[in-house]
FIDOVO-88666 format. One record per residue: residue in one letter; y negated, x negated, z negated of N, C-alpha, C, O in turn. Coordinates in steps of 0.2 Angstrom, whole numbers, plus 5000, padded with zeros to 4 digits. Each point is the difference from the previous one (the first is absolute). Last residue first. Layout:
N
AYXZYXZYXZYXZ ...
***
This chain:
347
X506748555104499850035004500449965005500050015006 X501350074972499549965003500050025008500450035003 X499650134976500449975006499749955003499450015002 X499850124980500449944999500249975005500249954999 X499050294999499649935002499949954999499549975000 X501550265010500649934997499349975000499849985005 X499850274991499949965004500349914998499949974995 X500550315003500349914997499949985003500449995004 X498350214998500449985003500049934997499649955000 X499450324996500049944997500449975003500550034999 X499250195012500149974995499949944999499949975005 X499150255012500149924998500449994993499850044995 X500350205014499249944997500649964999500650004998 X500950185008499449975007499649944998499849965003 X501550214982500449965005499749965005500449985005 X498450164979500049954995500749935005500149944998 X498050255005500749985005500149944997499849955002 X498150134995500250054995500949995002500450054998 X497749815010500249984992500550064996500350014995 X499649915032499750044997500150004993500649994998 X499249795017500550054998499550074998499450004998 X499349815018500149994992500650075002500050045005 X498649805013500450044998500250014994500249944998 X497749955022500550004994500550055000500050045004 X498249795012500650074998500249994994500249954997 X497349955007500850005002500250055000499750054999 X497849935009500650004995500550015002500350035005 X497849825007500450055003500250024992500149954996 X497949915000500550005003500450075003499850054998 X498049934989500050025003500749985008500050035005 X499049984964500449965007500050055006500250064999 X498649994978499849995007500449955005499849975005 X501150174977499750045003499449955007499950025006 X501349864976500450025007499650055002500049995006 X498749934977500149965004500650015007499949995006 X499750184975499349955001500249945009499850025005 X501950034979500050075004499549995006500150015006 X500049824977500449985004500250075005500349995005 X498550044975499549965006500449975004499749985005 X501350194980499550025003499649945006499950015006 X501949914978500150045006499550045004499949985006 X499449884975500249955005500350055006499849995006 X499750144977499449965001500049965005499549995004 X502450094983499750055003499449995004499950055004 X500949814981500249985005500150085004500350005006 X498249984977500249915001500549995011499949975005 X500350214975499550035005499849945003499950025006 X502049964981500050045006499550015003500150015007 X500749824977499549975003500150065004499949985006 X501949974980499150004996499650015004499550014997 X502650055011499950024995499449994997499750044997 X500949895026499950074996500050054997499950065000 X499849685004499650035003500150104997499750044997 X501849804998499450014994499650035005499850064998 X502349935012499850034995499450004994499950044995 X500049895032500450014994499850034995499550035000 X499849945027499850024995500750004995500550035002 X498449935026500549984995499750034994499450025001 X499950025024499949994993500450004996500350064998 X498649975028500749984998499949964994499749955000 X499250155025499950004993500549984997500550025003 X499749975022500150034997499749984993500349954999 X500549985025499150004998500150074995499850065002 X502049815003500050085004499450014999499850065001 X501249754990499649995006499850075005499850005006 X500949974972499349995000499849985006499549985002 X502850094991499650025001499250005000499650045001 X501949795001500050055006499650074998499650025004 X500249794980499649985005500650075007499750005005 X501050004975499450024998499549995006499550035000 X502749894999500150085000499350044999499950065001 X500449694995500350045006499950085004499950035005 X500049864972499450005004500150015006499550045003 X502149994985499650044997499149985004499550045001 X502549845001500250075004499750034998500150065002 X499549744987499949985005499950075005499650015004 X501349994974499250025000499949975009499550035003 X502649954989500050074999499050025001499750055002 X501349734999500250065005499650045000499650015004 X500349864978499449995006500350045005499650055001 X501849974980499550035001499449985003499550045000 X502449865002500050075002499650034998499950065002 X500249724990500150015009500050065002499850005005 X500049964973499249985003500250025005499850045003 X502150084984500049935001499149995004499950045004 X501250174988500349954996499749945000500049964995 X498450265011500549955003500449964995499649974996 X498250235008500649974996500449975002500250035005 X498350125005499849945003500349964994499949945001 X500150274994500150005009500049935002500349985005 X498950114973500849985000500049995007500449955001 X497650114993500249925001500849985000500349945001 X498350315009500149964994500349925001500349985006 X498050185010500849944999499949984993499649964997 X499450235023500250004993500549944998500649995002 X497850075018500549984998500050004993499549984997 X499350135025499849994994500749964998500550035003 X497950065021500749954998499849994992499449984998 X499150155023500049964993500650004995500150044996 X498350095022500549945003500149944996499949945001 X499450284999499549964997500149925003499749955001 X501550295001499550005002499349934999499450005003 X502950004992500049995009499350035000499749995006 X501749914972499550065001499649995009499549965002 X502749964978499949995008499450065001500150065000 X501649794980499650065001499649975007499849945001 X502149944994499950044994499750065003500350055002 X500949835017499449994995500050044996500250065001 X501949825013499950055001499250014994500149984994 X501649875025499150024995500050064999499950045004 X501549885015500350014997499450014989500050044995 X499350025031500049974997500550004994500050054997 X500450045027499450054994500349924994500549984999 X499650025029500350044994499550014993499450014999 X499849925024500650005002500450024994500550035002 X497249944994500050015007500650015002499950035006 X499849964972499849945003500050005005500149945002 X499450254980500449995003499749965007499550015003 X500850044967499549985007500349995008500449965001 X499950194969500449955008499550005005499650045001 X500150044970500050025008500149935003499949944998 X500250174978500449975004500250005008500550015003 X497850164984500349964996500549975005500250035004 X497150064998500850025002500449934996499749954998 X498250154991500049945005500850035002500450044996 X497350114993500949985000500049975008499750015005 X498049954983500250075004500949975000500249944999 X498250034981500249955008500250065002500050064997 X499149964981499650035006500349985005499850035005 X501149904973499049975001499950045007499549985003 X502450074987499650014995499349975003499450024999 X502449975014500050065001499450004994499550035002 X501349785000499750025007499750064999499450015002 X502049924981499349975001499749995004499549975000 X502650135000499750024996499449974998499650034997 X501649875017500050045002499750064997499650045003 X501349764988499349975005499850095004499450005002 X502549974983499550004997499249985003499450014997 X502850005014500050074998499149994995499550035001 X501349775008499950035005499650094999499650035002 X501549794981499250015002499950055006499650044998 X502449954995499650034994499550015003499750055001 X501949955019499849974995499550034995499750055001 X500950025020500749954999500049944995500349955001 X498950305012499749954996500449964998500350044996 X500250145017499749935003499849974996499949955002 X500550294990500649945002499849975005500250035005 X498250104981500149985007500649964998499949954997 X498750264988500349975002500049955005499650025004 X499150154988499849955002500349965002499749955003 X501150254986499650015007499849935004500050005006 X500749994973500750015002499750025009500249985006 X498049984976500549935001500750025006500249965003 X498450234990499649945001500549955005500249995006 X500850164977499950035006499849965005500349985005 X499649964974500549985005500150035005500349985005 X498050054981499949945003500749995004500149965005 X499750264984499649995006500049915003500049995006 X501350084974500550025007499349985004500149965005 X499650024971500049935005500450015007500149955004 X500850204976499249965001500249955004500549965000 X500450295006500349914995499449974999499550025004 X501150195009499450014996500249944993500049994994 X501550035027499249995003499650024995499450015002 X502849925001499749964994499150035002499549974998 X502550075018500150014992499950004994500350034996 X498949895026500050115002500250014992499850054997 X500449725008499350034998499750074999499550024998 X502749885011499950014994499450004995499950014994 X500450035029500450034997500149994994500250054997 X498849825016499550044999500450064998499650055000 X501549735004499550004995499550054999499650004995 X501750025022500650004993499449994994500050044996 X499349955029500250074995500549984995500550035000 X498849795011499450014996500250074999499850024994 X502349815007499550045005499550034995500150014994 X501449765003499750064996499550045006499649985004 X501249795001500150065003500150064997500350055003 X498649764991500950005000500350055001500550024997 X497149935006500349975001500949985003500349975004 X498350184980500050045009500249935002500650025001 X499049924978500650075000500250035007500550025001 X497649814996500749954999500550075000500650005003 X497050064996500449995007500749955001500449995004 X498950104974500050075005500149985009500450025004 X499049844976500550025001500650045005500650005002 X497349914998500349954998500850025001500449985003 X497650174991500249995008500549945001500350015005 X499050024974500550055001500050015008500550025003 X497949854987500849984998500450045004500549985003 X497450064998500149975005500749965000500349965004 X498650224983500150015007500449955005500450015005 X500249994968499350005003500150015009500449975003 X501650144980499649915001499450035004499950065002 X501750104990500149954996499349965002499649984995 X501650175020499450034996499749964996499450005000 X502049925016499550015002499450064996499550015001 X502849924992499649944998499250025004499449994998 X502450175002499849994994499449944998499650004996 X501350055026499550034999499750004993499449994998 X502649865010499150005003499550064999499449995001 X502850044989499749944998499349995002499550014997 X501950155014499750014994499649964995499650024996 X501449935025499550035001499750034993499449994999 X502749895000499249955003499550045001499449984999 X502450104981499949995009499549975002499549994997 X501349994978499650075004500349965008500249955003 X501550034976499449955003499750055005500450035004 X501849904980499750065002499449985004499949944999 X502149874999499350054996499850035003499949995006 X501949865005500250034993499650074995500250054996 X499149815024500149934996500450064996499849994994 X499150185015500049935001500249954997499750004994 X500050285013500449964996500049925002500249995005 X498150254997500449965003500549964995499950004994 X497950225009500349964997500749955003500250035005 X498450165001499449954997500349944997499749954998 X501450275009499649985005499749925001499949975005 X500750194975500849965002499249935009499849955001 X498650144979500650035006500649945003500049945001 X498250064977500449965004500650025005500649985000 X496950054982500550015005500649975004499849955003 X498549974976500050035007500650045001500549994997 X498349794984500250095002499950035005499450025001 X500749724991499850065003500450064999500650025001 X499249694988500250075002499950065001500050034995 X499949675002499750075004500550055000500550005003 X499549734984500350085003499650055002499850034995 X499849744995500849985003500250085003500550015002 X497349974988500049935006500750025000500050025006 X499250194990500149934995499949975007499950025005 X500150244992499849975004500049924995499850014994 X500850255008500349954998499849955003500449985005 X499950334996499649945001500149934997500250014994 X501450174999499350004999499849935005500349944998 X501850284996499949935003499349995000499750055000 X501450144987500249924999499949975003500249944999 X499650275008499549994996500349944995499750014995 X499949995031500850044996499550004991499549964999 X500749955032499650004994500350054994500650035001 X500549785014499650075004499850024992500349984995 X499449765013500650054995499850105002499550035002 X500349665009499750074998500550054998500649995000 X498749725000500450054997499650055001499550014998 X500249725006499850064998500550075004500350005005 X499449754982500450025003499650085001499750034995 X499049745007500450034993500350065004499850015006 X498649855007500649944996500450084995500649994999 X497450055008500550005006500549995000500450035002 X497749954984500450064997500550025006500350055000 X498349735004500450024992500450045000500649995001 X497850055017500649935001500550004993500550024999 X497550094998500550025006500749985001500650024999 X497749864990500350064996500350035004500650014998 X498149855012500649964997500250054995500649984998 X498650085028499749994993500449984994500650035001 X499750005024499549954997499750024995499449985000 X503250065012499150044996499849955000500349944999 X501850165017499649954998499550024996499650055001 X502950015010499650024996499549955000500349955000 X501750145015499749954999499450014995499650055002 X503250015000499450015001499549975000500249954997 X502250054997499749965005499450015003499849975005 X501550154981500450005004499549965006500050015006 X499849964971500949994999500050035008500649995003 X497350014988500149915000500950025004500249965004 X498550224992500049985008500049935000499949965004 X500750174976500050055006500149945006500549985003 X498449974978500749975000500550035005500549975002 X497050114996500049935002500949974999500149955004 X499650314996499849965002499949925000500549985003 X501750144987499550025003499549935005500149955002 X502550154982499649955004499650015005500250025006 X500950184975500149955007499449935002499450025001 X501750154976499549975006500149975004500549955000 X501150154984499650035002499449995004499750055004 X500849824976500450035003499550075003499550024998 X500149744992499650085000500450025006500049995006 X500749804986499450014995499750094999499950044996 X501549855022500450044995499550034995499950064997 X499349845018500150055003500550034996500250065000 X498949734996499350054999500250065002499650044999 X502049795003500050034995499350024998499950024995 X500649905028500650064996500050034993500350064999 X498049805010499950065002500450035001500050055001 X500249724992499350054996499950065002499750044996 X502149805013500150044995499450044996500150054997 X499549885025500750064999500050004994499950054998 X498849765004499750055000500350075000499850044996 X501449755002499650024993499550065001499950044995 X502449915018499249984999499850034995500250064998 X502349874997499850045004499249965001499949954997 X501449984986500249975005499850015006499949965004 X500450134972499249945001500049995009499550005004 X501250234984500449935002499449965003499550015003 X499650204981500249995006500449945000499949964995 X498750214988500449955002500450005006500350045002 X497450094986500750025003500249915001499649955001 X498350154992500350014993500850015006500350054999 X497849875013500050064999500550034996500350055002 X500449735006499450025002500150094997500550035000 X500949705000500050054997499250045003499549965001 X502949885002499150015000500050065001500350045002 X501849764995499750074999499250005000499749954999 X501749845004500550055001499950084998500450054999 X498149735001499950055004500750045002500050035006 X499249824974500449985004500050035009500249965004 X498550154974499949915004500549985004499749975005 X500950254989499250015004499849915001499949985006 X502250044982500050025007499450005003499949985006 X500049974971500349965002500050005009499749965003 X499850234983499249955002500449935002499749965004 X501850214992499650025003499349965002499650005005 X502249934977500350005011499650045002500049975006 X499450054973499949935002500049985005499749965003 X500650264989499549995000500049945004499850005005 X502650094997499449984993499450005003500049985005 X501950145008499749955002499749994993499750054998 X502150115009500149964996499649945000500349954999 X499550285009500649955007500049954994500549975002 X498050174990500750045001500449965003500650004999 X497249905000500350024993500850025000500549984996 X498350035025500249944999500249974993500549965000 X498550285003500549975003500649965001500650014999 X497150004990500550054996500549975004500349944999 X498050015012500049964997500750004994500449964998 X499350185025499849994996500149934997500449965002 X499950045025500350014992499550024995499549985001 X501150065026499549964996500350014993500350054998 X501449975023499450034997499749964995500349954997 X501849965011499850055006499250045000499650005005 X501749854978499449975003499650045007499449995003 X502750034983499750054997499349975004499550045000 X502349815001500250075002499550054999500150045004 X499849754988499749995004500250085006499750025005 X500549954971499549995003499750025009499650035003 X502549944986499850084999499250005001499750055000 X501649765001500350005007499850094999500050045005 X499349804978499650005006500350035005499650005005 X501450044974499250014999499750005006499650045002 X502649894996500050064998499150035003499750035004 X500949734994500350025005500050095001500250025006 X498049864980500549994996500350045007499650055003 X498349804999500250064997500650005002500349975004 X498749855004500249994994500250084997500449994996 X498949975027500649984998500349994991500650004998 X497250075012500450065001500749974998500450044997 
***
């Protein structure tokens, strides 16, 4: 940038408010040369035939200039819910790919057309004032209308993924059916309807959301979601993924990030309170099953198989049962939240 002529760069950098044609930077007094010059240097980048200041993120810049690219659109599902923090998850690597690329809704018109690449998705739809918000600066759907967009979009079980990280953040479940009330002859409105009903803000994870939809698919009967035990004098600080009081059967979802640690020494901690905590419940004469993510991904009906006989087995304990207590999932001010737990601290 500094080699350009003091005139040129100080109208450069003036003009950077918005994404640039290539013409443009022509007009500002740029040659060809300063332009492939700057792209290698990283004093410019470039996406979707627009230029941007190198210095910004590279991501902002791809979907500022996908949004000048098509004027008139607003920022949607998948880049919808990377920009307000949504939780999205796929197991399929194409999915995953076309995640990555900026995706873009336009209201429909006889110049707008459907648009699908690896670097850009875009829709034709509707877009009530209602539906819509301002973020980081860009137009962009609302969370409710994101998660619906997406719960049409994705396969059941993705889409519950998202649908309970949305109820999570205190998205209430009539917002999201107000916007289904507006899309109710959309394709793919019936599986969200699905997904947005089966919602649960208690689930406080991909897998978690994903293990529940593999409950549901293999027959389990619905397990309560993050229930409390109580230690004869207060109520345990423990709180269990899934909890089935007819069976008398404890299920845990543990992905491996939990048990991650900077140093050996805290992560023995960390697995030491994990044994710990597995041996109180196991002295409530209670069943009690661990499972991860390959378990339920590769392995559902596998581990649909292992619940079943561990059902099998609590049904014949014959101990007093515990007390429990779990939140209502539809009082999104009362369900348990996720608790920073310090487990770094030393013991």
């Amino acid at each position: 940038m500094e080699r350009l002529r003091g005139g040129v760069r100080e109208g450069l950098r003036a003009a950077f408010g918005e994404p640039l044609r290539h013409s443009e930077l022509r007009q500002l007094g740029l040659g060809d040369h300063d332009v492939q010059r700057l792209l290698r240097n990283g004093g410019l980048q470039r996406a979707h035939g627009r230029y941007l200041d190198g210095t910004g993120s590279a991501r902002l810049a791809a979907i500022r200039c996908a949004l000048a690219a098509h004027p008139r659109s607003v920022v949607s599902h998948h880049t919808a819910a990377e920009l307000n923090g949504l939780r999205v998850w796929s197991d399929d690597s194409a999915s995953r790919e076309l995640s990555d690329a900026v995706w873009l809704t336009c209201k429909p018109g006889a110049d707008r057309r459907n648009k699908k690449r690896d670097d850009l998705v875009l829709r034709r739809a509707s877009l009530p004032s209602a539906d819509l918000r301002t973020l980081q600066g860009l137009p962009i759907t609302s969370i409710a209308r994101t998660t619906v967009d997406l719960a049409r979009e994705l396969p059941l079980p993705e889409a519950i993924v998202t649908v309970d990280h949305a109820l999570a953040t205190e998205v209430r479940r009539e917002e999201l059916e107000l916007v289904l009330r507006r899309q109710r002859r959309w394709p793919g409105v019936r599986r969200a309807q699905y997904a947005i009903a089966f919602g649960d803000p208690r689930s406080e994870s991909a897998l978690e959301s994903i293990a529940r939809a593999l409950f549901e698919r293999a027959g389990l009967p619905a397990p309560v979601l993050q229930a409390q035990f109580w230690e004869g004098q207060w109520w345990a600080d423990e709180r269990v993924d899934f909890w089935w009081p007819q069976f008398r059967t404890i299920v845990e979802a543990d992905g491996l990030a939990k048990f991650e640690a900077p140093t050996v020494k805290q992560r023995r901690r960390i697995l030491r309170r994990a044994f710990e905590r597995d041996q109180r419940l196991a002295d409530r004469d209670l069943e009690l099953v661990h499972f991860g993510w390959e378990d339920a991904v590769l392995r559902p009906a596998e581990l649909a198989g292992r619940l079943k006989a561990a059902f099998a087995r609590g049904s014949r304990r014959t101990g007093p049962p515990p007390t429990w207590r779990t939140a209502d999932p539809n009082d999104p001010h009362h369900w348990p939240r996720p608790q920073a737990a310090d487990l770094y601290a030393a013991s």
